[in-house]
LUMFI-879858 format. One record per residue (C-alpha): residue number from 0; x, y, z. Coordinates in nm, 4 decimals. Layout:
N
{NUM, {X, Y, Z}}
...
END
This chain:
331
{0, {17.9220, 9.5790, 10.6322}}
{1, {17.7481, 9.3135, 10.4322}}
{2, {17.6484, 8.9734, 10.4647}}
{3, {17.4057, 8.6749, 10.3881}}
{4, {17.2305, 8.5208, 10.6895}}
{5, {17.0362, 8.2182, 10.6629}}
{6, {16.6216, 8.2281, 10.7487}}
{7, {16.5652, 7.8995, 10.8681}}
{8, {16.1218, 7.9450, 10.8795}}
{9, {16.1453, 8.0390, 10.4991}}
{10, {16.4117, 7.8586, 10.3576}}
{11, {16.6498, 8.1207, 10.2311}}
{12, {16.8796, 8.3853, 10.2061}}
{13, {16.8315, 8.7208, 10.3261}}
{14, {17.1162, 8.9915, 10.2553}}
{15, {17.2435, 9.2956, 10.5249}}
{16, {17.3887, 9.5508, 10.3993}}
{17, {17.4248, 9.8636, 10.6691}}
{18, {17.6638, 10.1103, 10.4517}}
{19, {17.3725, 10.0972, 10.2594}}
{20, {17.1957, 10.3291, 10.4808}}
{21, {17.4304, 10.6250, 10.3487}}
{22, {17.3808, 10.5783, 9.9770}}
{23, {17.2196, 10.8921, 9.7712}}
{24, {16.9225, 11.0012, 9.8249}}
{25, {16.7175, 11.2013, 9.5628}}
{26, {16.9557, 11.4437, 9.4807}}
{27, {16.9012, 11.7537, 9.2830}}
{28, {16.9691, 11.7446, 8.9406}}
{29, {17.3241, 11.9619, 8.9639}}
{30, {17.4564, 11.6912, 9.1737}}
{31, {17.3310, 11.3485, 8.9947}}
{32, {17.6111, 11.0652, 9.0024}}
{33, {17.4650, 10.9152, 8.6821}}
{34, {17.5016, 11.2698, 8.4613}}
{35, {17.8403, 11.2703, 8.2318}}
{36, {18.0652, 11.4848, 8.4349}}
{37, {18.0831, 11.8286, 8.2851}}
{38, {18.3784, 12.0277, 8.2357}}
{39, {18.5313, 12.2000, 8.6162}}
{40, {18.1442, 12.0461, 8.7465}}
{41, {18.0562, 11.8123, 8.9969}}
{42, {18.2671, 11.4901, 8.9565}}
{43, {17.9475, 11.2006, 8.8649}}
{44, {18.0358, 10.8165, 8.8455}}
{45, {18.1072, 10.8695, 8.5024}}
{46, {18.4156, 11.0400, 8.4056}}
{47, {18.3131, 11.1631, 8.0779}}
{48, {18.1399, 11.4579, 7.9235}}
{49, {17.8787, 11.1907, 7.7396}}
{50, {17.7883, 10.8520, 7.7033}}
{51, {17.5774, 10.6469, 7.4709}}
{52, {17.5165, 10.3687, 7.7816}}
{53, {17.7041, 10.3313, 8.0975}}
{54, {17.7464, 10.0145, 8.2829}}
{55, {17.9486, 10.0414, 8.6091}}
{56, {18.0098, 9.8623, 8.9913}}
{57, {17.7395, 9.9684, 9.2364}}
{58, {17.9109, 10.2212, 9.4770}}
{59, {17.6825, 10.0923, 9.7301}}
{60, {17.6600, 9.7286, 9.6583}}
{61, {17.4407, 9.4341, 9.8416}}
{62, {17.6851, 9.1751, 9.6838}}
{63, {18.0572, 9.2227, 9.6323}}
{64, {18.3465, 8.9795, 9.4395}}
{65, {18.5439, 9.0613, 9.7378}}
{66, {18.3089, 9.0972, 10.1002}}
{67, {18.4216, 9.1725, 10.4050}}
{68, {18.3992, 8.9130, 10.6467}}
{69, {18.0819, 8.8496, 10.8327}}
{70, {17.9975, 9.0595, 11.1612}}
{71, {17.8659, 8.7680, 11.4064}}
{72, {17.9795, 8.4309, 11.3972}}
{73, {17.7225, 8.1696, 11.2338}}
{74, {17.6256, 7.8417, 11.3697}}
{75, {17.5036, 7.5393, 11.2229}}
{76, {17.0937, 7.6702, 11.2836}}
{77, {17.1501, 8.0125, 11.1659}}
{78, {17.4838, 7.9767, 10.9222}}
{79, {17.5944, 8.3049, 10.7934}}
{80, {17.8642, 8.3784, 10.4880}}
{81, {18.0135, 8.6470, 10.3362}}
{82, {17.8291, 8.7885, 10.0132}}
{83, {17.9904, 8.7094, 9.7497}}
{84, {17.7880, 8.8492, 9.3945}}
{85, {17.8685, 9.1093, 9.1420}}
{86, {17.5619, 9.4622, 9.1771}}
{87, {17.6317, 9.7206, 8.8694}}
{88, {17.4544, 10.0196, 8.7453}}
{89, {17.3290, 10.0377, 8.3833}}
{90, {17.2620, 10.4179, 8.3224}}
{91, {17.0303, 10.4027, 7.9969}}
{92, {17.0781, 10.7813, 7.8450}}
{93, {17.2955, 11.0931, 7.9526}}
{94, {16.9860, 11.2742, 7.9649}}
{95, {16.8272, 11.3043, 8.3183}}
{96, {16.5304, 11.4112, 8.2566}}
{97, {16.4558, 11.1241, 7.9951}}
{98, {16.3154, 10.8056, 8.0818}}
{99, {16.3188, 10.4480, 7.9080}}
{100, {15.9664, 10.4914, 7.7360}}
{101, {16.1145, 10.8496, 7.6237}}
{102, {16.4335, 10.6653, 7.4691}}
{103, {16.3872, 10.6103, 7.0797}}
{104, {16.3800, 10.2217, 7.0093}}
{105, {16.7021, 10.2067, 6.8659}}
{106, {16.8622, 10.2846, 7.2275}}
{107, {16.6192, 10.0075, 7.3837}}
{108, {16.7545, 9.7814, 7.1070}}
{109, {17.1251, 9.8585, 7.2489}}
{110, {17.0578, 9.8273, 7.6012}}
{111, {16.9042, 9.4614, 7.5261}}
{112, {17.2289, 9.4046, 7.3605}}
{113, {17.4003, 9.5185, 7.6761}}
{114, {17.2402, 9.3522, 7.8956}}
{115, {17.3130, 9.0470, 7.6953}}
{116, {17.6465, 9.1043, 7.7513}}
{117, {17.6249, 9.1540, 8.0942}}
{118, {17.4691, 8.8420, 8.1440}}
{119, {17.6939, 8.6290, 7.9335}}
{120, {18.0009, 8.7838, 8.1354}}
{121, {17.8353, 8.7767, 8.4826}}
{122, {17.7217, 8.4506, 8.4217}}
{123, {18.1086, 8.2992, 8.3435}}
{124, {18.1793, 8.3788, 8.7403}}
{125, {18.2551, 8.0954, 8.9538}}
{126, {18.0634, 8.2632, 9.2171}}
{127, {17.8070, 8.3384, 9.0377}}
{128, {17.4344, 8.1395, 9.0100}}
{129, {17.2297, 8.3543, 8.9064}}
{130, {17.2099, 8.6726, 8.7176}}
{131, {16.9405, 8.9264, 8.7780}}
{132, {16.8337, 9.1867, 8.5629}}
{133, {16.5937, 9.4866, 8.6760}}
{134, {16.4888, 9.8131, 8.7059}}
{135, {16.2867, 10.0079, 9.0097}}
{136, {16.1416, 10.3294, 8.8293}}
{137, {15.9387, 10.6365, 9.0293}}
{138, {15.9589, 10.7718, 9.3538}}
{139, {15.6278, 10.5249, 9.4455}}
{140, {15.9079, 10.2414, 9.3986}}
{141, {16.1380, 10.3630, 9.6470}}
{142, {16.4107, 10.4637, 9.3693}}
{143, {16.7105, 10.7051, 9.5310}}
{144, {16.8147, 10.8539, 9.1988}}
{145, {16.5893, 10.9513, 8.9118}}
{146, {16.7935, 10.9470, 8.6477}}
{147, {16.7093, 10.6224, 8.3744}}
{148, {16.9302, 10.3551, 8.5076}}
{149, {16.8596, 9.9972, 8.5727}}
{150, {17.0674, 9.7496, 8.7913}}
{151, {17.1989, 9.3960, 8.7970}}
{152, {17.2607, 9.1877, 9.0949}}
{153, {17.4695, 8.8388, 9.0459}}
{154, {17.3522, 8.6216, 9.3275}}
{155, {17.5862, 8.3474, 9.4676}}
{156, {17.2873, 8.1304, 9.4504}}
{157, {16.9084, 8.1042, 9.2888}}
{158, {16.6761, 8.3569, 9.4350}}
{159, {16.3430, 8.2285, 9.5864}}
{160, {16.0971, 8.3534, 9.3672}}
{161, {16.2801, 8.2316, 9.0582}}
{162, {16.3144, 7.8974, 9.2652}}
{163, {15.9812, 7.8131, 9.2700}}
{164, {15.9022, 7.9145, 8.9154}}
{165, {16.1892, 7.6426, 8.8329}}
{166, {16.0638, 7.4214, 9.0352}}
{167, {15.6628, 7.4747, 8.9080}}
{168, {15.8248, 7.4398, 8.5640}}
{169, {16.0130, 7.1346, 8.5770}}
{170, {15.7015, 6.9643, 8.7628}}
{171, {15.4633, 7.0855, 8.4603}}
{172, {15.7359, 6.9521, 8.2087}}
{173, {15.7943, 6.6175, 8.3761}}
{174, {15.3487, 6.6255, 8.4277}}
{175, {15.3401, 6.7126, 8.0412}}
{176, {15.6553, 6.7232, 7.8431}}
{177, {15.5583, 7.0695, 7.7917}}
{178, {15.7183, 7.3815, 7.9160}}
{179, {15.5087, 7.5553, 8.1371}}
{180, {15.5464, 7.9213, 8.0124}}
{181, {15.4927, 7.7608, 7.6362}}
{182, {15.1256, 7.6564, 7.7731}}
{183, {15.0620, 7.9832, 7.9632}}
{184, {15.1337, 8.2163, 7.6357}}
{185, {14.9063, 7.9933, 7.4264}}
{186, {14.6477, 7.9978, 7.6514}}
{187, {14.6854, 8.3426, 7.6277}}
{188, {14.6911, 8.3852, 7.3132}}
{189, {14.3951, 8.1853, 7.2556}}
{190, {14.2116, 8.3945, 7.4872}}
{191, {14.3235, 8.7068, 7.3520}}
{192, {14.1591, 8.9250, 7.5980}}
{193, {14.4269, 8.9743, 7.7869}}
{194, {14.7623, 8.9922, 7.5380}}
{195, {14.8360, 9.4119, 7.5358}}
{196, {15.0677, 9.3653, 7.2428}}
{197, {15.2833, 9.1227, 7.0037}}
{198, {15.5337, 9.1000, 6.7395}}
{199, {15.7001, 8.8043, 6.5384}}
{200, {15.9109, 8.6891, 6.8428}}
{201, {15.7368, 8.8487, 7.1750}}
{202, {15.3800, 8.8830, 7.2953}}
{203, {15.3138, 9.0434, 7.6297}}
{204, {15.0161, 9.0053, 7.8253}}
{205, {14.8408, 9.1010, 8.1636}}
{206, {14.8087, 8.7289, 8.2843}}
{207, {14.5071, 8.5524, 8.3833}}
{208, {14.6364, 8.5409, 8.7341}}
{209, {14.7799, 8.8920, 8.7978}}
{210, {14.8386, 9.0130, 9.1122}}
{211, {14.8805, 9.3683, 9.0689}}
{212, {14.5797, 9.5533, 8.8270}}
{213, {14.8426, 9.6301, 8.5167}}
{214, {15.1169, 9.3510, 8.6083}}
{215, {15.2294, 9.2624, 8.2542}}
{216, {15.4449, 8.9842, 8.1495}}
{217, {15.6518, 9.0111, 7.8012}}
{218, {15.6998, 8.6137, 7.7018}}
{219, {15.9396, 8.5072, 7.3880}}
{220, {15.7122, 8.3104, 7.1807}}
{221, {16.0200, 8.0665, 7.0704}}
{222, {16.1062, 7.8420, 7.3661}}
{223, {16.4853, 8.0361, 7.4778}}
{224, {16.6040, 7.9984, 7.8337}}
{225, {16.8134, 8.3542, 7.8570}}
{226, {16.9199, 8.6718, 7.6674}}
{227, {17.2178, 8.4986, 7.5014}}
{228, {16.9793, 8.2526, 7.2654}}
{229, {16.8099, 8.5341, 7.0607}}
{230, {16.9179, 8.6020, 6.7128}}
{231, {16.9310, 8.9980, 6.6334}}
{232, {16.6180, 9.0127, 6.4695}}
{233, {16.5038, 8.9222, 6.8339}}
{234, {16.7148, 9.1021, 7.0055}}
{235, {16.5282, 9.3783, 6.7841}}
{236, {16.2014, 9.2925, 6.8873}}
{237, {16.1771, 9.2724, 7.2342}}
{238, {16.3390, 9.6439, 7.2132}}
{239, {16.0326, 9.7225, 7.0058}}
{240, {15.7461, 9.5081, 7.2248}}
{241, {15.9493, 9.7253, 7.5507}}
{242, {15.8530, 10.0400, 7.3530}}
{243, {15.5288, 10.0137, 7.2984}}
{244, {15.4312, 9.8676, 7.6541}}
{245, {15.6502, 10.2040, 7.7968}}
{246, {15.4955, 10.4107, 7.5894}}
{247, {15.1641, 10.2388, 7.6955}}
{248, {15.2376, 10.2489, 8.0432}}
{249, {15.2803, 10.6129, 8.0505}}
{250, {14.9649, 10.6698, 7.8056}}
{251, {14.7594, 10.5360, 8.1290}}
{252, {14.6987, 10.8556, 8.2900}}
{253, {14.9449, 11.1014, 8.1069}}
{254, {15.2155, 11.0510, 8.3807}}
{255, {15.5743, 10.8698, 8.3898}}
{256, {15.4402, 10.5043, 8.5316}}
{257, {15.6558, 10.3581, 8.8006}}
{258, {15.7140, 10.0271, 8.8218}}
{259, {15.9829, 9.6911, 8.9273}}
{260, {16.0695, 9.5466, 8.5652}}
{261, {16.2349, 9.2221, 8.6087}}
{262, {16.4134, 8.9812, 8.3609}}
{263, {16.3796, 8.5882, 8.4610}}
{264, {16.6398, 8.3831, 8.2873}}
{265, {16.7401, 8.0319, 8.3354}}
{266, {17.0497, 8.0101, 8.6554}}
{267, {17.4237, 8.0024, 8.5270}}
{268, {17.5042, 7.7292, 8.7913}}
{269, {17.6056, 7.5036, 8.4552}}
{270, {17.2939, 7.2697, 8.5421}}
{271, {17.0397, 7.2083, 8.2886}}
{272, {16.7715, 7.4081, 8.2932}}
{273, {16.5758, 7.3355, 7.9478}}
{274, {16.2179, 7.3349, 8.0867}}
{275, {16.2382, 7.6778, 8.1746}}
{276, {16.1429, 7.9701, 7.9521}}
{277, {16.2556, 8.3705, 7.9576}}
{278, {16.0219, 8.6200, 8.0031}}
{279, {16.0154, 8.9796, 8.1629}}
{280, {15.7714, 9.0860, 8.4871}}
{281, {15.6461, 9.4300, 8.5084}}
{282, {15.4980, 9.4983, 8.9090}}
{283, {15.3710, 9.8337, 8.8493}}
{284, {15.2418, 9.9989, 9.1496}}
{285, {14.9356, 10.2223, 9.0369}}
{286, {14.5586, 10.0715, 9.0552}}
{287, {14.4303, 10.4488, 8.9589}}
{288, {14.5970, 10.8115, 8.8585}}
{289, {14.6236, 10.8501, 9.2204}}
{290, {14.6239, 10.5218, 9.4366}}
{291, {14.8907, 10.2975, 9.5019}}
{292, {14.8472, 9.9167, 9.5490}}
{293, {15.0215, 9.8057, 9.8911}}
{294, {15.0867, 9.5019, 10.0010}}
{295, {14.9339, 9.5061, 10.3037}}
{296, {14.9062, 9.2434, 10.5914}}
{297, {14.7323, 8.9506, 10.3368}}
{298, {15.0078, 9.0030, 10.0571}}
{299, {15.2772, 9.0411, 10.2935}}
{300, {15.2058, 8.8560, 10.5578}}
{301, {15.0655, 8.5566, 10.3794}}
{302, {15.1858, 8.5725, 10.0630}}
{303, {14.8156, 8.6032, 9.8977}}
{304, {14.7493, 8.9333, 9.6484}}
{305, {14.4343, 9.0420, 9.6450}}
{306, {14.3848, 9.2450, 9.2987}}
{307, {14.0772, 9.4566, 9.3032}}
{308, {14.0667, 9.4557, 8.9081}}
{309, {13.9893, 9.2081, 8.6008}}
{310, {14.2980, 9.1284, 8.4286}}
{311, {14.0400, 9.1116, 8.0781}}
{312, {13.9332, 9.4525, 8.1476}}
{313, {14.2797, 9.6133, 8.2407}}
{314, {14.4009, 9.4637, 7.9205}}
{315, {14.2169, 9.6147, 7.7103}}
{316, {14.2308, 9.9383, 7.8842}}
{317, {14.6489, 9.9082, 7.8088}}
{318, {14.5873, 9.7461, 7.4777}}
{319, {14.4137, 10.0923, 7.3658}}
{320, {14.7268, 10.2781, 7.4510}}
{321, {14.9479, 10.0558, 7.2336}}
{322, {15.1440, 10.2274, 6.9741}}
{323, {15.3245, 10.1021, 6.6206}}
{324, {15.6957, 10.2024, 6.6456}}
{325, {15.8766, 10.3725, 6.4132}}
{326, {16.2466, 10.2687, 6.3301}}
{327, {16.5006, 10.5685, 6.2122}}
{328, {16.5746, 10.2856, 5.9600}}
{329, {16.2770, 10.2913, 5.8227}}
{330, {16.1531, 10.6346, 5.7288}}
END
């Protein structure tokens, strides 16, 4: 049973879905969904003895093209509708024991291409508003199957966060005629103490006003509003700028880094949307080797992180892990 009910004291949408409670949970490697299924083995999601990259329906969606009908009747104070939306599975490698930062950058450079395609499909839905890109990585996350997979969720309408960085854009374009994200990379890059790593097309940075010690944000430096405006040679670096930022990530303290990764693209409601600029979130959840920042009762309850770090100085501690990548192309 799924379905959307209305929260009147915050404004939006908040999904149940209870079949959700009987999805997999950390199972061993023998019996992973996402491995190719082997020969007279244990039948996996994917029908096939390999794969390059899978992309397949959620078996335990939030969001369905065809939802059962709601449980309890809505009323006009709290209205509740079916949940209409598209969730698949994007499994990045047949091998489960690899990770995306252990992926060469050519298979980076294909799963931007795919997700590009995802998007551009997704995004042709009537249904569909908004198109969601993202992957929760590590056991500290609260992921139910290790294998390297990311998901996508097609919302029937514009999720809140991304909401308010629309609406904090268009208010800074109509303030300045400039786009918002535009100003916040250059005053990054004029800073320069906290940009981790760029290329011709991408810089990413720990921002001035992180809220978690090595959030990182990965900002085109052309103004595009989603995946489907980059040329190839883009396409080719942001696989690359992912890379090194992986790789970095995991160079912290010699362990696979968790973290939410998180693609914000312009809605595909058909309205216009040209003061708003793509860019990719990292929320990892490490402050140390060995502690985990929680949000606790004044990030969850009021909505205000307290970071107990410098974004300059955790920069530069990331920035010192940052690798030049090497292309099979080019040796």
């Amino acid at each position: 049973m799924s379905e959307l009910r209305w929260n009147p004291l915050m404004g939006e949408w908040v999904a149940t879905a209870t079949h959700r409670q009987d999805r997999t949970f950390l199972p061993p490697k023998d019996f992973c969904p996402l491995c190719p299924t082997a020969p007279g083995g244990f039948p996996t999601e994917i029908p096939e003895p390999t794969y390059d990259i899978a992309v397949f329906e959620n078996r335990f969606p939030s969001l369905s093209p065809n939802p059962p009908e709601p449980a309890v009747e809505g009323d006009d104070f709290y209205p509740v509708r079916p949940s209409f939306g598209e969730c698949e599975v994007i499994v990045y490698t047949p091998n489960h024991n690899s990770t995306l930062a252990d992926e060469p950058v050519e298979q980076i450079y294909k799963l931007v291409q795919v997700w590009t395609d995802r998007f551009r499909d997704l995004s042709a839905l009537e249904f569909v508003k908004y198109v969601f890109i993202f992957e929760n990585k590590g056991e500290a996350i609260g992921v139910t199957l290790n294998h390297p997979h990311g998901q996508i969720y097609a919302y029937p309408f514009v999720p809140p966060r991304v909401e308010r960085e629309l609406e904090q854009s268009k208010k800074h374009k109509e303030e300045t005629g400039r786009c918002l994200l535009c100003d916040i990379l250059a005053k990054e890059r004029e800073d320069k103490r906290r940009i981790v790593a760029e290329n011709a097309s991408f810089a990413a940075y720990i921002p001035f006003f992180a809220r978690y010690p090595y959030e990182l944000h990965i900002s085109s430096k052309r103004h595009a509003q989603d995946l489907t405006d980059f040329s190839a040679d883009e396409q080719a670096d942001l696989a690359e700028i992912l890379k090194q930022v992986l790789v970095g990530f995991d160079k912290l303290f010699d362990l696979s880094f968790p973290y939410m990764m998180v693609l914000h693209q312009q809605p595909s409601d058909g309205e216009n949307y040209d003061f708003y600029h793509f860019h990719i979130e990292f929320y990892p959840p490490l402050r140390t080797a060995t502690k985990l920042k929680y949000l606790a009762g004044s990030e969850s309850g009021a909505g205000l992180f307290i970071n107990d770090t410098l974004a300059e100085e955790k920069a530069a501690e990331l920035r010192g892990k940052i690798e030049n990548v090497v292309w099979k192309t080019d040796e």
